[in-house]
C-alpha positions in Angstrom: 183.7 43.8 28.1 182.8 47.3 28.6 179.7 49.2 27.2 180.9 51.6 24.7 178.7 54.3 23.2 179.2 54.6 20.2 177.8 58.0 18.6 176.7 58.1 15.0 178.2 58.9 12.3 176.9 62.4 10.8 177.1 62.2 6.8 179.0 64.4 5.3 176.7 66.8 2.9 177.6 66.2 -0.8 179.3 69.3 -2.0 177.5 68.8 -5.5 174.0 69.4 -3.4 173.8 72.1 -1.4 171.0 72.6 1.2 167.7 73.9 0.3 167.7 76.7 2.2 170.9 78.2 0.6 169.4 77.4 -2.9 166.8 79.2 -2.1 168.2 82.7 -0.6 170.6 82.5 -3.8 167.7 82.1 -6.2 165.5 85.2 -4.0 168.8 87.7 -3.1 169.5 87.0 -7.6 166.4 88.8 -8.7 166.7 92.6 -9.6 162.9 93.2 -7.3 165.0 91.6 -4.5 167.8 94.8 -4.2 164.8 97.2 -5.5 162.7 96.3 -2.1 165.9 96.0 0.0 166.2 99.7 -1.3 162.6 100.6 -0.2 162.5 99.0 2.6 166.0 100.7 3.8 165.0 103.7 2.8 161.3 103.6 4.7 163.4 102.7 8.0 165.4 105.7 8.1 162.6 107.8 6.9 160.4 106.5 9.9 163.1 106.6 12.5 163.8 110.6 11.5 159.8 111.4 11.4 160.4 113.3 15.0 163.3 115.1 12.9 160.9 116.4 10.4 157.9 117.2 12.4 160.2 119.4 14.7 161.7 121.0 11.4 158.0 121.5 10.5 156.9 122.8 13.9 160.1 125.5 13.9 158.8 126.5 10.2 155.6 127.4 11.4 156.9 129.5 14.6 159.2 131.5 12.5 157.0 131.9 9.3 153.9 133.3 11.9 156.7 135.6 13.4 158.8 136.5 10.4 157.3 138.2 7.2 160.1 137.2 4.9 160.6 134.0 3.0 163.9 133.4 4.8 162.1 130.2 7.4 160.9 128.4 4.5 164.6 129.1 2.5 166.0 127.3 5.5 163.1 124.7 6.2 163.9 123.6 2.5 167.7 123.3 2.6 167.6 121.1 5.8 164.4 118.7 4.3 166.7 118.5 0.9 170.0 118.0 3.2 167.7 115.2 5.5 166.3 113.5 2.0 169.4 113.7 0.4 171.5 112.1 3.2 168.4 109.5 3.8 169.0 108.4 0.0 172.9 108.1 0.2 172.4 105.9 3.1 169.7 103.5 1.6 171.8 103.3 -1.5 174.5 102.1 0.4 172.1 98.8 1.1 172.2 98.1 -2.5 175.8 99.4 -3.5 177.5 96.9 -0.8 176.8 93.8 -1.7 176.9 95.0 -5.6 180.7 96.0 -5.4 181.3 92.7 -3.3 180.2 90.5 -6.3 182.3 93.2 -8.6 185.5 92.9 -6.8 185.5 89.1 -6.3 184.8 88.7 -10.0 187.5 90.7 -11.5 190.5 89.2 -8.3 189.2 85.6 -9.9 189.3 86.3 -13.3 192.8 88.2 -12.8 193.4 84.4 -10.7 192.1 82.6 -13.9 194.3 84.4 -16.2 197.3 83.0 -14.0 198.6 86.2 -12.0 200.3 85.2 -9.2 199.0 85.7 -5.8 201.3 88.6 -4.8 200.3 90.6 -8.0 196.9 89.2 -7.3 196.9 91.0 -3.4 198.3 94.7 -5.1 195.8 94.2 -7.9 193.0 93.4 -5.4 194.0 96.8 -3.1 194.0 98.8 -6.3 190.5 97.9 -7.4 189.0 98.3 -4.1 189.9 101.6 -4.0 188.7 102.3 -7.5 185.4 100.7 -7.2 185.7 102.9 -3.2 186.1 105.8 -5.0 184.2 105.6 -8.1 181.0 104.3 -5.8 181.7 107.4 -3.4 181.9 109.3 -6.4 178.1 108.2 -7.7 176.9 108.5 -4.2 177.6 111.9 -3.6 176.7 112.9 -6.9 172.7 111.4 -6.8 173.0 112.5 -3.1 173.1 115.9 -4.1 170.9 115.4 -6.8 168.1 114.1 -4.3 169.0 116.5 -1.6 168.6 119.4 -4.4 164.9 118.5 -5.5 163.9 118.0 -2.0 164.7 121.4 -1.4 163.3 123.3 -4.4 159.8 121.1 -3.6 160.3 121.5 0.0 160.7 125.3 -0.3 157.7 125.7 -3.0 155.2 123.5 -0.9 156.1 125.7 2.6 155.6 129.0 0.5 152.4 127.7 -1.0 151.3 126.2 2.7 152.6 129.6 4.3 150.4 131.5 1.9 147.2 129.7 1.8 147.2 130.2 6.0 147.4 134.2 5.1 
């Protein structure tokens, strides 16, 4: 008779237990402190990686307010360091906004599923709220965008007049 290996057999993982691990990122990636850090941290990353962006911004705002007696450098300075801000916050938004319209969209195709739609209602009603949540997240997005991009400027521009006066 003939030696035969025999491999083991791999048990099958219940489907009423699932792993640790996956318990665990569910219970962390649930808390609201979970999507506020993801926000920070997001937002600290594209801050740090534009920092040569900003100090070159800066360093051109000193050359042209030493050369230039008008307040036009610092007009300019602002609008770009509320443009930069604002753009930085739409971006690190979208960390949070992602995964939050996920979990919206597959909610409301299962409950549309649950109240016995059939599946080819269920694909036109799926493409019709993705591009409602799409447009209506775009919509918010641009609209705090601006917001942030706005106050950036107004302090950008009052803190370079200030600096710009107190090296008179």
């Amino acid at each position: 008779m003939a030696n035969v290996e025999e491999e083991p057999e791999i048990a099958p993982t219940s489907p009423t237990h699932p792993p640790s691990s996956y318990t665990l990122l569910l219970k962390i990636m649930s808390k609201r402190r979970t999507w506020v850090c993801s926000f920070v941290l997001v937002y600290g990353i594209l801050l740090t990686s534009s920092w040569n962006f900003l100090k070159s911004l800066l360093s051109w705002y000193k050359i042209q307010a030493q050369s230039s007696t008008s307040g036009w450098p610092a007009v300019y300075a602002s609008v770009l360091l509320g443009f930069v801000f604002g753009l930085l916050s739409m971006i690190a938004a979208l960390a949070v906004v992602v995964p939050t319209v996920l979990v919206t969209w597959i909610t409301i195709v299962v409950l549309l599923a649950f109240f016995g739609k059939p599946r080819r209602i269920l694909v036109v009603e799926g493409r019709k709220i993705t591009r409602e949540i799409f447009s209506f997240v775009i919509r918010i997005l641009l609209k705090e965008g601006n917001f942030v991009a706005a106050v950036c400027a107004v302090l950008g521009y009052f803190v370079l007049v200030r600096r710009n006066s107190e090296g008179d």
